[in-house]
C-alpha positions in Angstrom: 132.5 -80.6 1.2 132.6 -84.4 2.3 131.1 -87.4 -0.5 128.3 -86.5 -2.0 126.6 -88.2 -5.2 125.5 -86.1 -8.2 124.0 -87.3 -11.7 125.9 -85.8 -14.5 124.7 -85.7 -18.2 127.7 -85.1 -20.8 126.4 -84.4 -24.5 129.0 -84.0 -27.2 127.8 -81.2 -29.9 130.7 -81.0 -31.9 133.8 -79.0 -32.6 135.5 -79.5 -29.3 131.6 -78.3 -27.8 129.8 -79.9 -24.6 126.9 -79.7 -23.1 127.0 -80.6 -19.4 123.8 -81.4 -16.9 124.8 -81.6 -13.3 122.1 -81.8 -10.9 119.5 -80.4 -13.5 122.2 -77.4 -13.7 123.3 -77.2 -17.6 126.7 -75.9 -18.4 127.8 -75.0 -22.0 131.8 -75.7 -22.5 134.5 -75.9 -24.8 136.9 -79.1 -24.2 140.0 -80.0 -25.5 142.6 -82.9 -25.1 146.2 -81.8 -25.4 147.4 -85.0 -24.1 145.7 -88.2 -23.5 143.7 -88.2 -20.3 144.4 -84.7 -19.6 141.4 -82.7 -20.8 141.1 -78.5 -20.7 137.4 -77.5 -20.3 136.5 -73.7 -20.9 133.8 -72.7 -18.7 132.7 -69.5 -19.5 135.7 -67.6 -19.8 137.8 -70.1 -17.1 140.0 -72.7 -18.1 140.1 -75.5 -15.6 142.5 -79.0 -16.1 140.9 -82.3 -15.9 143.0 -85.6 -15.3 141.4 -88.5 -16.0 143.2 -91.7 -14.4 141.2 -95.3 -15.0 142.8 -98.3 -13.3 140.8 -101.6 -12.5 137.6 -100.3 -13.8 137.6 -96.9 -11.5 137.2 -93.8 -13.3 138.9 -90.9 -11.1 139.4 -87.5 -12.2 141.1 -85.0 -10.5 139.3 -81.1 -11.5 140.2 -77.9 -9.6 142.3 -79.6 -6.7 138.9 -82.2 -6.3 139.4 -86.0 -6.4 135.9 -87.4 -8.3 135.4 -90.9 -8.7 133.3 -91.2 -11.3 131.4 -94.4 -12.0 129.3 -94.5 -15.5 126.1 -95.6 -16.3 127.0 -97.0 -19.6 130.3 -98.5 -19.1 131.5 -99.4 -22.3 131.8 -95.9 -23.8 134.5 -95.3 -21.3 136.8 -97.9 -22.9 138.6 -94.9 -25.1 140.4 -93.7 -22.1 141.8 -96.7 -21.3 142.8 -97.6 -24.9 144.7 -94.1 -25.0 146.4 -94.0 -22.0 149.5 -95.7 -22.9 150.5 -93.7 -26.2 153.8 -92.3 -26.1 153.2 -89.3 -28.2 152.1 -85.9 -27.1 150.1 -84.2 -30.0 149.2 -81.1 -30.6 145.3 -80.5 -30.1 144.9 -77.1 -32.4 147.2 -75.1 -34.4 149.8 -72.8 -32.7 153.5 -71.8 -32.5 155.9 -73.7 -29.4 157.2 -71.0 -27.0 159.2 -73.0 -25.0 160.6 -76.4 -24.6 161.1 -77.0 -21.5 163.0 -80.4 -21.5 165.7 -82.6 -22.5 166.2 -86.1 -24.7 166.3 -88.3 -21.8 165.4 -86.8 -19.2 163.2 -88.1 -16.5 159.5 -86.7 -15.8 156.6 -86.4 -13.7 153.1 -86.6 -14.1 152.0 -83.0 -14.4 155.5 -81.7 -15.6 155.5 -78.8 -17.6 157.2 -80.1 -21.2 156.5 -77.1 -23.2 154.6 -73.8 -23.8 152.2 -73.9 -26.9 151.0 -70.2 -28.1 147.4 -71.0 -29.9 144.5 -68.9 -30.0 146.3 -65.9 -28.3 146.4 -67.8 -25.5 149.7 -69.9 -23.4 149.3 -73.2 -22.8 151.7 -75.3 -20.6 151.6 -78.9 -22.2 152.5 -81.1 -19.3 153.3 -84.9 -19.1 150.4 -87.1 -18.5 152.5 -89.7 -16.7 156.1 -89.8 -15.2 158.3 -91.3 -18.0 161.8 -90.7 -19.6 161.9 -88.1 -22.9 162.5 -90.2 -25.8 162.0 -87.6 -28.3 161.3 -83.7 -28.8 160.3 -83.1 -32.5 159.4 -79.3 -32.0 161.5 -75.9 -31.4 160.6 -72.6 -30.1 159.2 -70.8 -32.7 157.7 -73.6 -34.3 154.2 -73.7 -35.9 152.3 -77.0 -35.2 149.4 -78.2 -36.3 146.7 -80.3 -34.7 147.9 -83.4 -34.2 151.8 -83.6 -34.9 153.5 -85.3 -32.5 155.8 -82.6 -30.2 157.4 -84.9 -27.2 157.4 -89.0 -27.5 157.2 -90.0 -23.6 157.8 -93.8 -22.5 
């Protein structure tokens, strides 16, 4: 596909709603954030997995097995990733019941690793580490309803 430049429009309309403009082409989604700089966009029926990495004022997000450097026209309104990156806790973005746990206290991990499988919405969804780190501390069981925003794995 090579480098190309495209103008994107993102417009927040609430309740985990987007509206998207790339190119003049307007997408409707549904995002969520299970873990901080990892975002899950619904697409008409298709989940895809955003990871959003900003280092030294580069914005680079990795969508669909694409690498896009993204460089924003208003600056300053990206400062929330930054501020987010660095929290130890993995919360719980919607209601659901923990299917499996799949680590340990202690245990070493990489960026992407699966941690544990979150039932919400009729729907699995693998909750994976948004950095390599050690396991400091698993608060939640299989079995176990959480709610949005508990904290299920501390990560440092």
């Amino acid at each position: 596909m090579g480098d190309s430049l495209r103008h994107a429009e993102i417009t927040r309309k609430g309740d985990g709603r987007l509206e998207a403009s790339v190119d003049g082409r307007r997408y409707e989604l549904s995002l969520t954030e299970p873990q901080p700089a990892v975002y899950s966009i619904l697409d008409d029926g298709i989940s895809h997995e955003a990871i959003v990495d900003l280092r030294k004022g580069v914005c680079r997000v990795r969508l669909d097995g694409c690498v896009i450097d993204v460089v924003p026209e208003d600056p300053g309104r990206s400062g929330r990733l930054a501020d987010r990156r660095g929290e130890p806790g993995i919360r719980a973005v919607m209601p659901g019941r923990v299917l499996r746990v799949m680590v340990e206290k202690d245990q070493k991990v990489e960026a992407r690793q699966g941690l544990l499988v979150i039932e919400a919405m009729k729907m699995e969804n693998e909750i994976t580490a948004p950095r390599e780190g050690t396991i400091r501390q698993i608060n939640v069981k299989p079995g176990q309803i959480v709610e949005t925003g508990d904290i299920m794995v501390l990560i440092e």
